[in-house]
C-alpha positions in Angstrom: 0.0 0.0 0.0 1.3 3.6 -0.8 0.1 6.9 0.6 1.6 9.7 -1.3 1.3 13.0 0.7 3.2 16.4 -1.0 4.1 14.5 -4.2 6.2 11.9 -1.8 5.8 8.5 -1.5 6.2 6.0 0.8 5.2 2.3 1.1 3.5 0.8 4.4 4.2 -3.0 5.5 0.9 -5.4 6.6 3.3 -6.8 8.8 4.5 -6.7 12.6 8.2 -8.2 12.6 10.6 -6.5 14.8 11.3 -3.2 14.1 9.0 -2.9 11.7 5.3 -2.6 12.2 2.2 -0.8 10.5 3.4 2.2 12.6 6.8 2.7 10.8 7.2 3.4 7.2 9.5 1.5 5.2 11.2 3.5 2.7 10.7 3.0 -0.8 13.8 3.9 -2.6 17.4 4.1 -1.2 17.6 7.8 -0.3 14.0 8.3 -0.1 14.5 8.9 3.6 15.8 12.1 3.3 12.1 12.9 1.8 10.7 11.7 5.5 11.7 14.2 7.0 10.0 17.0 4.8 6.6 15.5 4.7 4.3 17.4 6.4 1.1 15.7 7.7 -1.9 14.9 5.3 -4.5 12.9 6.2 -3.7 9.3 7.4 -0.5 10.5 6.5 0.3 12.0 9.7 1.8 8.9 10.5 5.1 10.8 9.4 4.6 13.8 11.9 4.8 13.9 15.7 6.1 11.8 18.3 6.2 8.7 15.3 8.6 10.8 13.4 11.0 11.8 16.5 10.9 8.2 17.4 12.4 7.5 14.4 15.0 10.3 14.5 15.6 9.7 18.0 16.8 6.4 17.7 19.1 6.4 14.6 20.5 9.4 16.4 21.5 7.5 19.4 23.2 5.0 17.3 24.8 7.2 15.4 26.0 9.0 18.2 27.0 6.0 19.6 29.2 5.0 16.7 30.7 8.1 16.2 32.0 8.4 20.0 33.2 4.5 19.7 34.9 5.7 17.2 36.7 8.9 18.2 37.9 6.1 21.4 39.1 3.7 19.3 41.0 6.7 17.0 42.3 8.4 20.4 44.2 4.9 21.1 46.7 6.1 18.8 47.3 9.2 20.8 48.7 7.1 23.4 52.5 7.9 24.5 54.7 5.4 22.9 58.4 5.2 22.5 57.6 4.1 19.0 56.5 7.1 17.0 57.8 8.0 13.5 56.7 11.6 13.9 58.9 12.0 16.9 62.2 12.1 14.8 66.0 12.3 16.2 68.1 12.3 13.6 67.8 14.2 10.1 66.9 10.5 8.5 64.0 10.0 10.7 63.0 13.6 10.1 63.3 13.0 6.1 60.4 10.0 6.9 58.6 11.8 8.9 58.6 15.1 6.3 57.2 13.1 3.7 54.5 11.0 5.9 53.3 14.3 6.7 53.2 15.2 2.6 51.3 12.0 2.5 49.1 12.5 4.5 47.5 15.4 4.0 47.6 14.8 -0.3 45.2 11.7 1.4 43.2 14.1 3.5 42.8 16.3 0.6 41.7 13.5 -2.0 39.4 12.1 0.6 37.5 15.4 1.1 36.6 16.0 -2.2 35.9 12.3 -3.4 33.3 12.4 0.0 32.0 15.4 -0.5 31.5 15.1 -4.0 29.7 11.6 -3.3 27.3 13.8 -0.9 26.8 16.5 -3.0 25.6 13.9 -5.3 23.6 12.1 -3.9 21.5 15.2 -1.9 21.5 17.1 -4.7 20.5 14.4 -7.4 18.2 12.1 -5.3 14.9 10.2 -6.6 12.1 12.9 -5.8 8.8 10.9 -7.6 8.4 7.9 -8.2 7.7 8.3 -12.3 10.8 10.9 -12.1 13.6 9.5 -13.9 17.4 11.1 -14.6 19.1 12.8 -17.5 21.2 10.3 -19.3 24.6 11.5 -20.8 26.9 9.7 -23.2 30.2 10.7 -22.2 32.3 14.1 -21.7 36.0 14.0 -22.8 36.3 17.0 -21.2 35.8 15.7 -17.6 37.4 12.5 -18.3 40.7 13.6 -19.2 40.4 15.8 -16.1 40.0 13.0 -13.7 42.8 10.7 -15.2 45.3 13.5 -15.7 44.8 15.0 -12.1 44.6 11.6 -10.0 48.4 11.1 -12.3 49.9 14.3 -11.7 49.5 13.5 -7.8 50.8 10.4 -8.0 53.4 11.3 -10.0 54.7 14.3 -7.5 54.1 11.7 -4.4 56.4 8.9 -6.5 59.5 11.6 -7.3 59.1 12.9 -3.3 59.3 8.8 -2.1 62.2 8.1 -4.4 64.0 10.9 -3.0 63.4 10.7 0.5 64.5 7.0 0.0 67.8 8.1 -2.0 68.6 10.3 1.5 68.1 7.4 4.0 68.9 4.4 1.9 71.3 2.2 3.2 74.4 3.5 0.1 73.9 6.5 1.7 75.5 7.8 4.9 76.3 11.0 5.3 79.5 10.6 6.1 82.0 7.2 7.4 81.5 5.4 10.6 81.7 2.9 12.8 81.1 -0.4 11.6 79.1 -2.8 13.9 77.1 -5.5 13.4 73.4 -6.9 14.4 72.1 -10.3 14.0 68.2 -10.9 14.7 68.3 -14.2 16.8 65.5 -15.9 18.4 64.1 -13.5 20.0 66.5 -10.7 20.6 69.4 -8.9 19.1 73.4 -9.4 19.3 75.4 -6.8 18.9 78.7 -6.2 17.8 81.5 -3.8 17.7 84.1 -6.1 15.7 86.9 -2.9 16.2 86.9 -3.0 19.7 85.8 -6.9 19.9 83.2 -6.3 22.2 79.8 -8.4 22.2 76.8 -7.1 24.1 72.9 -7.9 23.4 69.9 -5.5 23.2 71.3 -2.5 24.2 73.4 -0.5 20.8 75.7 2.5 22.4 76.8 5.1 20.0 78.3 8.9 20.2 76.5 11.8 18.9 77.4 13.1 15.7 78.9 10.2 14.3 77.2 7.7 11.8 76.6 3.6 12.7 77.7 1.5 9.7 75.4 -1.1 10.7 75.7 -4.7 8.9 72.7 -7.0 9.3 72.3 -10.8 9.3 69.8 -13.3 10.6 70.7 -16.8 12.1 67.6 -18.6 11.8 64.3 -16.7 10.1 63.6 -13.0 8.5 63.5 -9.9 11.0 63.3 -6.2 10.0 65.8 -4.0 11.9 63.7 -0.2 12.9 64.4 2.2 15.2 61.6 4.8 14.0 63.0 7.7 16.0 66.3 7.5 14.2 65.9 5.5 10.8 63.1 3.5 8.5 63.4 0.0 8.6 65.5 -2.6 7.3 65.1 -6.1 6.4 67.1 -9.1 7.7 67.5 -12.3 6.1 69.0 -15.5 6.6 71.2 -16.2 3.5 71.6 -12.4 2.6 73.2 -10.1 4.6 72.4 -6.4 4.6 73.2 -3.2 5.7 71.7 0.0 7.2 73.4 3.2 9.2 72.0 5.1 12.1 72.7 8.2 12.8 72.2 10.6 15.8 72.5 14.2 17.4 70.6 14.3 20.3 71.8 12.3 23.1 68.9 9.7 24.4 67.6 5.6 24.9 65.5 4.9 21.4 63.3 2.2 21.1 63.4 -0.3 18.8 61.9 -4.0 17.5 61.5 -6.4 15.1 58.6 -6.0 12.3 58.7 -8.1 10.4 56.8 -11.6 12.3 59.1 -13.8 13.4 57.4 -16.1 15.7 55.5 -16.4 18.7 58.0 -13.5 20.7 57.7 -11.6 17.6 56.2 -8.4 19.5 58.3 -9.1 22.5 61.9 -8.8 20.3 62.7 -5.3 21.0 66.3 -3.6 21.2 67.2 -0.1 22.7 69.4 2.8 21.0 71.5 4.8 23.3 73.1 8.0 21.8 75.7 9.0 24.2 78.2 11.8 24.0 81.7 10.8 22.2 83.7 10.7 25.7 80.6 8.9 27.2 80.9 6.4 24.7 84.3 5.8 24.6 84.4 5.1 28.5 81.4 2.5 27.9 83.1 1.2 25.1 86.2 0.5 27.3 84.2 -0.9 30.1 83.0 -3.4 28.1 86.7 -4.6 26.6 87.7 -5.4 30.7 87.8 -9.0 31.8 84.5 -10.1 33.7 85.0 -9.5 37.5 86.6 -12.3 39.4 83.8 -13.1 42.6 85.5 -13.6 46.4 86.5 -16.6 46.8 83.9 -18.5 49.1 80.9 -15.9 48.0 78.1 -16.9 46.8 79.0 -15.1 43.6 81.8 -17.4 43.3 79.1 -20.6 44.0 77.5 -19.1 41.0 79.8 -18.8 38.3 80.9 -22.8 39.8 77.2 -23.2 39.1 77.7 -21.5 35.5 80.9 -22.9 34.2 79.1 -26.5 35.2 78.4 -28.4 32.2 75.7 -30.1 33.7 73.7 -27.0 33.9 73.8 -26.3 30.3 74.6 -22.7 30.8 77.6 -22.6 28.5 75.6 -24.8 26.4 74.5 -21.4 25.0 76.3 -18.3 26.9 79.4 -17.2 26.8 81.7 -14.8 29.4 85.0 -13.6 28.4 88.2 -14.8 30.7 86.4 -17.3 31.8 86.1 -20.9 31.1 82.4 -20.5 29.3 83.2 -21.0 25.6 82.5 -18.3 23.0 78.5 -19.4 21.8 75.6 -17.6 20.6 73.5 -16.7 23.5 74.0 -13.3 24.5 77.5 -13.0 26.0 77.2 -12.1 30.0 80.7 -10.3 30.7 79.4 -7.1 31.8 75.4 -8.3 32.7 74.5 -6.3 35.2 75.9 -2.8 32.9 72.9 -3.5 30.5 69.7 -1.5 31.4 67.5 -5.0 30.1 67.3 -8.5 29.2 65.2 -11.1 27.2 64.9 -9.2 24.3 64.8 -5.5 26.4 61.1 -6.8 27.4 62.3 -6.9 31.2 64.1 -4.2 33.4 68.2 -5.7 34.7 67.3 -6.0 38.2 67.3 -8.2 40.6 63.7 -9.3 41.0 63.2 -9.7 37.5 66.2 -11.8 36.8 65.2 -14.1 39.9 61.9 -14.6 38.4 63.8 -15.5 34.8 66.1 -18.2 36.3 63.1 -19.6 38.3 61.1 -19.9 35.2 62.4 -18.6 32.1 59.1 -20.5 30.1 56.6 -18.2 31.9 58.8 -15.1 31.4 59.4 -15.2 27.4 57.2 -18.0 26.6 59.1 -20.5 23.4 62.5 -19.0 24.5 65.5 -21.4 23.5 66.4 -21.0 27.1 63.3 -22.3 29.0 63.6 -25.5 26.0 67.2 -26.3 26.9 67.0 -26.0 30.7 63.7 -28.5 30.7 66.3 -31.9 30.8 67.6 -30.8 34.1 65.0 -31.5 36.4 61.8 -33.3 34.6 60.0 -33.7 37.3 60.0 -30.1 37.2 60.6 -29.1 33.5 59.3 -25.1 34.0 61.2 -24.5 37.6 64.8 -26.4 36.3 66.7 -24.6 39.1 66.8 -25.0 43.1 66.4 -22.0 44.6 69.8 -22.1 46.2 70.8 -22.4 42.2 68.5 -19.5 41.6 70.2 -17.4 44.3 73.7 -18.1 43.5 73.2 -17.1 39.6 71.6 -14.3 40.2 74.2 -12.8 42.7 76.9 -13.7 40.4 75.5 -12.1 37.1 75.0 -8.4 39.3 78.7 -8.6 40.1 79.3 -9.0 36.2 79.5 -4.6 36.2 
């Protein structure tokens, strides 16, 4: 059934199924319902006036308030302080990226304005108004056609050249000036680091002076990673197989955060890796820190029960570590000389201190969950495969690796 009031129509339901009853009108054509709302009442066709009407209106504008404000939380999330931010730039690399997200950006913000508005110009200003009413048909116009494939192409075009040169700037053939060569390996899950000049091997913490560029080599020992420190430079792939290279620079002394993007396994998210920039003599003192052989515990301590307790092959910690002027074989764990001088552990997911590294010995499973650790340690007790150390063990390990300064 139709009632047509002021040259609009509408069609009625002889039904009552959930939210639609004789009551409610169901709209005839797809943007007929911007006609509701100007039809004025006429006869039985007062249905469309009154409380009905502002039943209606009430209730799609509670949902669509209620979608918009979901929304605007779920965009705020982003807003949130992270250490990770590409817009926060350090170096004149990460500033390069950031200059031309911004470009970006806003080219996007500006294309999606007027393809929307456009699209709702349209459609308010061309909409169905009878129901004989049909529209004007046209057969083509060059004119507008070559408009809207040679200005969507000139965009593109300016956005391509501004990519290719940003990534000319920052691209790994492209230091500014030499440096220091070092190199990273993406293990399983964390990062080794090493200075081969100085032959010093740390793990998830790279030191490096101000004003002086990082030659950084890159390899993988076991799957793909991707090397990215957003603050300071874009990111980098590494592969097993192929080894690659990237440089860091930076001017302003600071810790930078870093990780792995490229999905790795299940520690994927928890692979990060720190950047400190530290002044030239700060550096150099660091650097010579880490070159000193590994302090030698009293003699009856329980330090010196732990590194008995390390140097144990039965323990299987030299299986996999390695501390220099010591017994403990050079391996590819992360090398423990100078522990306790690093700020984290596990991949930089966990504060160095004491509590923390109790709680890893303990249970090194429950800590970094498909660790190679937590896997190797599992033999030694099987009646307990997820707590393989006594607690005296526990004690004695983690006394010894805070005396390794």
């Amino acid at each position: 059934m139709f009632v047509v009031c002021n040259n609009y129509h509408v069609r009625l339901p002889q039904f009552h199924c959930g939210l639609f009853d004789t009551r409610r009108p169901v709209l005839f054509s797809p943007f007929s319902f911007l006609q509701y709302f100007r039809t004025v009442p006429c006869g039985h066709a007062t249905i469309f006036s009154g409380g009905v009407m502002r039943l209606f209106w009430s209730q799609k504008s509670r949902l669509l308030a209620i979608l918009i404000i979901s929304l605007t939380f779920f965009a705020l999330t982003g807003c949130a302080g992270t250490p990770q931010d590409i817009l926060r730039a350090y170096s004149p690399a990460a500033a390069e990226i950031a200059n031309l997200f911004n470009i970006l950006f806003w080219v996007s913000v500006a294309v999606f304005v007027l393809v929307e508005g456009l699209l709702v110009f349209f459609v308010l200003r061309y909409q169905r108004r009878a129901q004989d009413e049909h529209p004007e048909q046209y057969h083509g116009n060059t004119r507008l056609e070559v408009t809207w494939t040679l200005v969507p192409a000139l965009i593109l075009a300016v956005v391509f050249a501004l990519t290719i040169q940003t990534m000319g700037q920052v691209g790994p053939t492209n230091p500014p000036a030499q440096g220091i060569p070092i190199t990273v390996a993406g293990q399983r899950w964390w990062w080794s680091i090493e200075y081969p000049e100085a032959k010093v091997r740390t793990a998830g913490i790279l030191h490096m002076p101000t004003g002086q560029v990082m030659n950084v080599a890159l390899h993988s020992e076991n799957v793909i990673h991707s090397f990215w420190v957003p603050s300071l430079m874009g990111k980098t792939d590494v592969m097993p197989g192929h080894d690659n290279s990237t440089w860091i620079y930076g001017n302003i002394p600071g810790t930078y955060s870093g990780q792995c993007t490229e999905y790795c396994g299940t520690q994927h998210a928890n692979m990060l890796f720190r950047v400190k920039v530290q002044s030239p003599e700060e550096f150099q003192a660091w650097l010579q820190s880490q070159t000193a052989p590994a302090v030698e515990p009293a003699p009856g301590s329980l330090e010196a029960t732990g590194k008995e307790i390390f140097l144990n092959p039965n323990n299987k910690c030299i299986g996999c570590h390695s501390i220099e002027s010591t017994d403990a074989p050079l391996q590819d764990g992360p090398n423990l000389a100078h522990f306790a001088s690093r700020e984290c552990f596990a991949g930089c997911i966990y504060e160095n201190n004491r509590d923390n590294l109790t709680r890893w010995l303990e249970n090194p499973e429950a800590m970094k969950p498909g660790n190679l650790m937590a896997k190797a340690l599992m033999t030694l007790r099987p009646e307990t495969p997820y707590h393989p150390l006594t607690a005296d063990q526990v004690a004695a390990l983690t006394a010894y690796l805070e005396s390794l300064k």
